[in-house]
VOGU-3710 file (C-alpha; in Angstrom, 3 decimals, decimal comma):
1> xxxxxxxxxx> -5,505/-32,188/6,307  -2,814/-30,156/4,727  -1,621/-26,691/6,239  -4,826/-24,515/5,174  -4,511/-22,859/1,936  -0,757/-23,193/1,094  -0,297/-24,373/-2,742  -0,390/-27,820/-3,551  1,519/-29,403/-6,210  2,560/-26,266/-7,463
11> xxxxxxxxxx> 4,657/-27,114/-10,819  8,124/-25,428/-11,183  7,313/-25,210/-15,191  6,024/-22,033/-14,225  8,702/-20,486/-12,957  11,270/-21,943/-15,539  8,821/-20,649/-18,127  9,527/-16,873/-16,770  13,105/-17,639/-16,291  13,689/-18,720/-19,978
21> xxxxxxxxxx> 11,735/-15,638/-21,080  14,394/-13,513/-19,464  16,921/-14,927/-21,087  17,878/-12,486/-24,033  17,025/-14,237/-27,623  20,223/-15,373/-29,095  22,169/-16,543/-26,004  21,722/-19,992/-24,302  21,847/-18,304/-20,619  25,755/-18,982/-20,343
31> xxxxxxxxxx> 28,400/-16,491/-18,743  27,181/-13,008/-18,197  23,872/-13,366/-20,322  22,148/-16,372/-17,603  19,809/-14,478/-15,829  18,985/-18,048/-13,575  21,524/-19,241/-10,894  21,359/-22,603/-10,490  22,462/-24,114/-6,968  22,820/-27,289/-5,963
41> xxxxxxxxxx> 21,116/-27,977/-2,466  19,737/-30,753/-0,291  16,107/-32,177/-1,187  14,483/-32,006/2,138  12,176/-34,970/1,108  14,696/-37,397/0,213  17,756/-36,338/1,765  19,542/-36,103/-1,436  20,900/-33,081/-4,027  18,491/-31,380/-5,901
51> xxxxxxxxxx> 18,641/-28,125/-8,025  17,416/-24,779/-6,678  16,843/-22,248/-9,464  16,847/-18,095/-8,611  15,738/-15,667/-11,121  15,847/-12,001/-10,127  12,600/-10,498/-12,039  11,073/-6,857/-11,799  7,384/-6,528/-11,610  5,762/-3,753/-12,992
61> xxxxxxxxxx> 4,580/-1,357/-11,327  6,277/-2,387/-7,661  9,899/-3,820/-7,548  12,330/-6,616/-8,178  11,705/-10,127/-6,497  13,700/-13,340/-6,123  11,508/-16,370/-7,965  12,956/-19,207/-6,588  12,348/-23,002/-7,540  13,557/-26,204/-6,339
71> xxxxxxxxxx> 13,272/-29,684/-8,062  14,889/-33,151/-6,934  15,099/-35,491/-9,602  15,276/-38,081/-7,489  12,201/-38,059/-5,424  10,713/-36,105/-7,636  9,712/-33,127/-5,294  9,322/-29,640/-6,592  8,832/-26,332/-4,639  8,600/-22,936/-5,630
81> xxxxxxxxxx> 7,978/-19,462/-3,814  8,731/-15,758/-4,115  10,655/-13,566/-1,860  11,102/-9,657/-2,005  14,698/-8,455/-3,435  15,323/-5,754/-0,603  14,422/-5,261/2,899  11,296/-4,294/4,536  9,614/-1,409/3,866  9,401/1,838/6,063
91> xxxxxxxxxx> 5,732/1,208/6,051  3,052/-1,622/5,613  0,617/-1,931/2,853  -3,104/-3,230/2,572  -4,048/-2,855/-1,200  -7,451/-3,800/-2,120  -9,391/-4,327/-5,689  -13,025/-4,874/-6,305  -13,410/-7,355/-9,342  -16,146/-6,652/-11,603
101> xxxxxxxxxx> -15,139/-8,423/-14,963  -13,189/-11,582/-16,106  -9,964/-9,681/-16,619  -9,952/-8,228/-13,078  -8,740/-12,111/-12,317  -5,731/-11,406/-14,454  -4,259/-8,692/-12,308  -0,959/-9,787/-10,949  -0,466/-10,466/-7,178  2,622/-10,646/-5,183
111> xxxxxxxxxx> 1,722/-11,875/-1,840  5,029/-12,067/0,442  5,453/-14,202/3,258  4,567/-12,214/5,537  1,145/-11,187/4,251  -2,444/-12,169/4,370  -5,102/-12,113/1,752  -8,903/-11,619/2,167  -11,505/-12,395/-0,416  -13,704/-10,173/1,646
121> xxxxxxxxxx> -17,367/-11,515/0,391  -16,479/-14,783/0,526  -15,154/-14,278/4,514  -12,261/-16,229/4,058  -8,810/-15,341/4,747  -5,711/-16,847/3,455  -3,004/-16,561/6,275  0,549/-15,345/6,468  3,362/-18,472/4,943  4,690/-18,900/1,769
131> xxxxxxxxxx> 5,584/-15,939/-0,670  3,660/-16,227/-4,028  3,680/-14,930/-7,765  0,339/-15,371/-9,215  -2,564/-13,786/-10,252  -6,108/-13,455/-8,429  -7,516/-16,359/-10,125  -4,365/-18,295/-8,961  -4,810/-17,222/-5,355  -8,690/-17,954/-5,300
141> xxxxxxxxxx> -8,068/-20,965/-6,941  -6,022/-22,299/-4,336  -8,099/-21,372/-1,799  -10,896/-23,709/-3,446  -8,781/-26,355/-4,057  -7,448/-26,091/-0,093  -10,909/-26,057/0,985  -12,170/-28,827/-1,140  -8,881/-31,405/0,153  -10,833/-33,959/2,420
151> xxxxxxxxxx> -14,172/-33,211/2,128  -15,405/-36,269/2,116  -13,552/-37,187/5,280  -15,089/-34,338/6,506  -18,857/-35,391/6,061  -18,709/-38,889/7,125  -16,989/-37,317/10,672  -18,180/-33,681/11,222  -20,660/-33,314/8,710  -21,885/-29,277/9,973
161> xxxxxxxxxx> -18,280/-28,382/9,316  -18,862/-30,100/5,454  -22,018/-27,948/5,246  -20,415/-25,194/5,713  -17,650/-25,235/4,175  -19,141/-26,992/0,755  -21,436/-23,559/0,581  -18,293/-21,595/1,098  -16,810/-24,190/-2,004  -20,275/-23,229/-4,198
171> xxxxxxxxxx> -19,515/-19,609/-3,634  -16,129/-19,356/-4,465  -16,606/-21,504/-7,713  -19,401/-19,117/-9,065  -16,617/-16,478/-8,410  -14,210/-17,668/-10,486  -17,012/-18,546/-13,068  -18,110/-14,817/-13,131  -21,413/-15,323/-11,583  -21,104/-13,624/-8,507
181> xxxxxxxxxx> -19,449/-9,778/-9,420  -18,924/-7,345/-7,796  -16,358/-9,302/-4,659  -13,285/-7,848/-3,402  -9,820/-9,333/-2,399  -7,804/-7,481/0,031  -3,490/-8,219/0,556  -2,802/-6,256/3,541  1,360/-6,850/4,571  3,035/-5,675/7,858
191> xxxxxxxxxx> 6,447/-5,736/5,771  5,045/-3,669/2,416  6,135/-6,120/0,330  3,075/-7,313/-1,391  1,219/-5,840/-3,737  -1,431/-6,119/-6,400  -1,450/-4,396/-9,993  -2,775/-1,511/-11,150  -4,634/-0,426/-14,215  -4,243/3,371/-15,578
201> xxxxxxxxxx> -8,273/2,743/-16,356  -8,905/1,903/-12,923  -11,760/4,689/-11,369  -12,266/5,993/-7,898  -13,036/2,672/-5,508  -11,809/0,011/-7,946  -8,123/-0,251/-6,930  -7,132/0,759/-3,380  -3,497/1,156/-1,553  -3,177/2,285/2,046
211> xxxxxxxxxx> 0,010/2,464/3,909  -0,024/2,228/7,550  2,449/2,630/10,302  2,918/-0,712/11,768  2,240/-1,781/15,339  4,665/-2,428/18,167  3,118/-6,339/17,574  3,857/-5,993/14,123  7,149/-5,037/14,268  8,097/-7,549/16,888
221> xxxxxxxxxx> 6,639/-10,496/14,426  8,964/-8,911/12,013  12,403/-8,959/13,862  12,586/-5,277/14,093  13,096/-3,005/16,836  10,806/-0,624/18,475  10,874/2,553/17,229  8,127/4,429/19,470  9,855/7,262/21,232  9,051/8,689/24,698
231> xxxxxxxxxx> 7,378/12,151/25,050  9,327/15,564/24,857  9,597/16,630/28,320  8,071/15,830/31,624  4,586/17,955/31,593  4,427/17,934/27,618  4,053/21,306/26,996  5,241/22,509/23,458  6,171/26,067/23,080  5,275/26,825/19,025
241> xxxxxxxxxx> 7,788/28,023/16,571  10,762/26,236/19,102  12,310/23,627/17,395  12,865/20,353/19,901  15,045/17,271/19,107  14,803/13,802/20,612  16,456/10,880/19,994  15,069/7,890/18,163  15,737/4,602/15,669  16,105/4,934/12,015
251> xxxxxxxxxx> 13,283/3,151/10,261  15,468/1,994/7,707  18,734/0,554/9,212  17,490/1,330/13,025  20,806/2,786/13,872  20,520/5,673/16,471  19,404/9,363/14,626  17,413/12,602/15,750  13,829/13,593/14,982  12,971/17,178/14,930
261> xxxxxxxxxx> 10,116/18,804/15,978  8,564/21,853/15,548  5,031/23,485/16,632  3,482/26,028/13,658  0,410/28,379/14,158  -1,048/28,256/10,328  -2,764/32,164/10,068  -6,926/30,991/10,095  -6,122/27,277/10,381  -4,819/25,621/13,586
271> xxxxxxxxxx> -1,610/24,167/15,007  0,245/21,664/13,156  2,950/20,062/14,411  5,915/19,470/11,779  8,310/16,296/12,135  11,849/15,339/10,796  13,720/12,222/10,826  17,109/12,288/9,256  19,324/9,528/9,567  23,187/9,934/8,734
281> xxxxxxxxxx> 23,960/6,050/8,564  22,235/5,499/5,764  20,798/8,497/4,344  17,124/8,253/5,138  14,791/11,033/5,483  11,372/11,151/6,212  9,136/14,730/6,687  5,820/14,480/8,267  2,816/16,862/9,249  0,386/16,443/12,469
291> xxxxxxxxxx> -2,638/18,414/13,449  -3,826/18,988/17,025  -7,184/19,919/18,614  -10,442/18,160/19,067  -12,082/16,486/16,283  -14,782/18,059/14,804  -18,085/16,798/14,749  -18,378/16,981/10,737  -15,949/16,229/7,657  -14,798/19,044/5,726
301> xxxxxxxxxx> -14,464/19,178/2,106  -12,148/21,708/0,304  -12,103/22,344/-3,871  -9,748/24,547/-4,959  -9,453/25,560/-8,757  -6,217/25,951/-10,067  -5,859/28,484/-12,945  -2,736/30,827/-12,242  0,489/30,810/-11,137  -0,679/32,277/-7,741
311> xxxxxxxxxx> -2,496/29,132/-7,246  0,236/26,914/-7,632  1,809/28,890/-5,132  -0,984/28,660/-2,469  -0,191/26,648/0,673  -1,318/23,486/1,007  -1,551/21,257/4,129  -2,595/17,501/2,902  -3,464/15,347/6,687  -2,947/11,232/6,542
321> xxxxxxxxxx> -6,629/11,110/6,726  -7,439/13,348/4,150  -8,479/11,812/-0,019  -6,738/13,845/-2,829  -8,441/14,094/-6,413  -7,925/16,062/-9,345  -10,467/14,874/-11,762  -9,361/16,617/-14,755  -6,043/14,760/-14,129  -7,725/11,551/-13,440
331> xxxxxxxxxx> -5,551/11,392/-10,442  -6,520/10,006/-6,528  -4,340/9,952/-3,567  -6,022/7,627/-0,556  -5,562/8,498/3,029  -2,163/7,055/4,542  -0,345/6,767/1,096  1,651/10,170/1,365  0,921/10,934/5,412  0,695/14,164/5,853
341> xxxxxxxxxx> 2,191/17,091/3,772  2,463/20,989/4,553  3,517/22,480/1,073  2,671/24,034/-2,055  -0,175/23,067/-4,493  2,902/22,946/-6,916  4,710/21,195/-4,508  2,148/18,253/-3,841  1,556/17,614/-6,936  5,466/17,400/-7,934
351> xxxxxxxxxx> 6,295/14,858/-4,816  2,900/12,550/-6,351  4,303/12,684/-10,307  7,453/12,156/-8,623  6,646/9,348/-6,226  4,202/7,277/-8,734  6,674/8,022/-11,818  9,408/6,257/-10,367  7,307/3,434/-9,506  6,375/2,757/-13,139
361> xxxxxxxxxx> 9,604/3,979/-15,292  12,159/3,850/-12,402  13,447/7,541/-13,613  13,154/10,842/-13,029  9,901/12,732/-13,799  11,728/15,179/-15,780  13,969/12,689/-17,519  11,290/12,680/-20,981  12,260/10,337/-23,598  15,828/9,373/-21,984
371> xxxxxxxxxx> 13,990/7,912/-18,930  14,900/4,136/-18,713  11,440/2,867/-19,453  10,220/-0,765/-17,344  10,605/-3,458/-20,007  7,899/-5,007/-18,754  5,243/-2,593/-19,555  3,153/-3,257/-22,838  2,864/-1,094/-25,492  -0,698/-0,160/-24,851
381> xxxxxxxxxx> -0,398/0,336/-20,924  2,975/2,706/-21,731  1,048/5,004/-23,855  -1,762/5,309/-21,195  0,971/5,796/-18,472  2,588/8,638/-21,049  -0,307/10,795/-21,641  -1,719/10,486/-17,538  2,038/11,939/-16,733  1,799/14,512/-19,489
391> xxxxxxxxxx> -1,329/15,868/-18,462  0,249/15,763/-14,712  3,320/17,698/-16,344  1,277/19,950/-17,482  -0,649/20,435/-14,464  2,323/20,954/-12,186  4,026/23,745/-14,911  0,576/25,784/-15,073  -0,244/25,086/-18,886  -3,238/23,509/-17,763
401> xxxxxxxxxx> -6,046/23,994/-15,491  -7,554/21,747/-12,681  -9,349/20,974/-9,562  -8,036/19,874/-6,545  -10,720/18,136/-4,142  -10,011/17,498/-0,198  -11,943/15,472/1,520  -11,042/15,493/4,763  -13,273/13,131/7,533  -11,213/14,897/10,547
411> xxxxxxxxxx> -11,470/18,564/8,800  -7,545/18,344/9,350  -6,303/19,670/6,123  -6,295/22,966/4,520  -6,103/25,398/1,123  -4,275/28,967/1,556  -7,260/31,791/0,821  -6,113/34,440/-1,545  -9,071/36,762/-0,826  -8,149/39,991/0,258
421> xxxxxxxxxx> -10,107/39,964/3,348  -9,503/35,951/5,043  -13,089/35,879/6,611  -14,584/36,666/2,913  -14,633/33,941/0,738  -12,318/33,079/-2,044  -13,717/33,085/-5,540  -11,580/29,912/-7,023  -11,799/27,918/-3,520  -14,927/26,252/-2,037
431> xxxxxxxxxx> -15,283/25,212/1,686  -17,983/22,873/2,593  -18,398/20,616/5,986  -20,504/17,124/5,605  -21,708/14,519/8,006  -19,140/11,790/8,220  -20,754/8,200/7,109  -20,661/4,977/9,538  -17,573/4,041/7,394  -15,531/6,556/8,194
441> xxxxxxxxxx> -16,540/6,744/12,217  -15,532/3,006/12,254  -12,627/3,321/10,449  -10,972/6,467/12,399  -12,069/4,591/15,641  -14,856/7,422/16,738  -17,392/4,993/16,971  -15,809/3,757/20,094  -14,163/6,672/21,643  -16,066/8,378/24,496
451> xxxxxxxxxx> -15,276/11,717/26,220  -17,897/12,030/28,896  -17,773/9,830/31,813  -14,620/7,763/31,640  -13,875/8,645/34,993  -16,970/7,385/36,822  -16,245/3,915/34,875  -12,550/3,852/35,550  -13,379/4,294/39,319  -15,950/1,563/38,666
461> xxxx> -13,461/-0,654/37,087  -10,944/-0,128/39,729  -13,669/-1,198/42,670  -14,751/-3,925/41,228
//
């Protein structure tokens, strides 16, 4: 049996489909105009020279890749994969969509080598090998076709392993036949460089990303260094407003640089704790915001109403936990995508428009017409794109009014009052706490945390 769900037969056609597409319409690829290198290299079937073809692409909505394809026209062998046109990212990424019509399997998928893919209904996972360019019908498709390879083999010699996997088979083809909505399929990548498209039309729950910080595991399987970084000083006492420094590895090009680290009382809030990493090899900066204390035993939910310039102005503290909407703006930030901010409401918003606007037009936010626009975008999904960042232009300027909803599961974030008295409550700005859901216990590890106790079982541990 082949290595479980890596492509089979994969045709290069594909791939020198998209690389004549790129190829502008009245050249023939030569001299500066050829978009696809073509190298000669050794066919690893036959032993002899085949052709290995690279085209540098952009994909909307994420970044360039290298599609590369080999073909021996020997042997006859063809191979083709994808790999990611920079380094790894500073963080790793889990996207996940929840299908619910035909064109949901159009979405495009980049799924790097280093990632895994979950069609989460179906409980089957697709591990980490070979980078791919498809689309989700293309990767469930190949998981079928994987599963299905010596089947029959299968029931003459194990026959409960054919059971089982022939109902997994049935499944996954009334999947892809649309008989089974709503499933989801999950790409989660240590490295960040997978990704799956988005849709402006997409609502709350249908398209998901997360970044995460990656383990010291994970970043061993990668090649890279540990970054984790002892504590401050021997009995770990941190005197507030004291700025502390302490060495550490650059993310980015893990050449030695300094993190600073501050301790802030926020006036009716808590203690926050403030971190900088700046890097003078290669220019990389990184600002992030963590909360102290106990965690509460409910959620807290926060809705502010923006209408003046004052509000703009209010302080905002946004934890890695906590989900950002603006509903007028059609907007949602998930927990982990922008870690944790202490800023303006102005502020916020500019570093989202910012953030997401040079994902999609690779310009400023505040370039307007003269921003160099992603060729790749259709007509129809550009003028979607153009009115969500006007009304987010708007927003951020104050010639338009919104909400901004926290929802916080460790109460850890936080909206600047403007009533004159704090302990009265402010007209524009509603504070409400709510029991957290099973989800959310599970997923911030609560449900197995205990605080009462430990010792008697450590000592218990230790005697036995």
């Amino acid at each position: 049996m082949p290595e479980l769900f890596n492509p089979i037969g994969e045709k290069v056609e594909k791939v020198e489909k998209v690389a004549a597409a790129a190829v502008p319409n009245g050249t023939d690829g030569a001299e500066d105009d050829k978009v696809v290198e073509e190298i000669e290299s050794l066919c690893m079937n036959c032993q002899e020279n085949g052709v290995t073809r690279l085209l540098l692409t952009k994909i909307p909505y994420f970044r360039e890749i290298i599609v590369m394809s080999f073909s021996c026209d020997k042997c006859g062998f063809h191979n083709n994969e994808i790999q990611p046109a920079g380094t790894f990212q500073l963080k790793g990424a889990h996207y996940e969509l929840r299908l619910t019509a035909m064109a949901d399997f159009e979405r495009q998928v980049v799924k790097s080598d280093t990632a895994t893919v979950k069609f989460i209904e179906l409980d089957v996972e697709v591990p980490a090998g070979k980078g791919q360019l498809t689309n989700v019908e293309g990767l469930l498709t190949t998981v079928i076709d994987d599963l299905a390879y010596d089947q029959q083999k299968r029931k003459e010699e194990a026959p409960e392993v054919y059971e089982k996997i022939e109902q997994i088979i049935a499944k996954g083809r009334k999947m892809l036949a649309g008989e089974a909505f709503p499933f989801r399929v999950a790409v989660d990548d240590p490295a960040g460089n997978s990704f799956i498209a988005p849709d402006p039309r997409d609502g709350v729950g249908k398209w998901e990303k997360r970044e995460f910080l990656r383990t010291p595991e994970q970043n061993a399987a990668l090649g890279l260094v540990d970054t984790v970084t002892t504590g401050l000083d021997e009995q770990g006492n941190i005197i507030p407003d004291q700025v502390y420094q302490f060495p550490a590895s650059c993310p980015g090009c893990m050449h030695p640089c300094t993190t600073n680290m501050k301790m802030v009382d926020i006036p009716h809030f808590r203690q926050v704790v403030i971190m900088n990493t700046t890097c003078d090899d290669c220019g990389y900066k990184s600002n992030d915001v963590k909360t102290g204390g106990e965690i509460p035993e409910k959620g807290k939910k926060v809705t502010l109403r923006v209408r003046t310039a004052e509000d703009l102005a209010r302080d905002i503290l946004k934890s890695e936990s906590c989900v950002l909407e603006c509903p007028e703006l059609s907007l949602l930030v998930n927990p982990g995508t922008l870690g944790g901010r202490f800023t303006t409401v102005e502020g916020l918003l500019t570093q989202v428009r910012d953030d997401l606007h040079s994902q999609i037009f690779e310009a400023d936010a505040d370039a307007g017409a003269s921003a160099r626009v992603n060729d790749s975008l259709s007509a129809d999904e550009k003028k979607r794109w153009d009115e969500f960042f006007s009304n987010l232009n708007a927003a951020v300027s104050g010639k338009k009014e919104f909400t901004i909803v926290l929802t916080d599961p460790l109460a850890s974030s936080y909206v600047q009052s403007l009533a004159d008295d704090p302990s009265q409550p402010d007209e524009q700005m509603t504070v409400e706490e709510y029991e957290r859901t099973e989800e959310e216990e599970e997923e911030l590890g609560l449900r197995d945390m205990k605080t009462e106790g430990y010792e008697q079982d450590a000592k218990h541990e230790e005697s036995a």
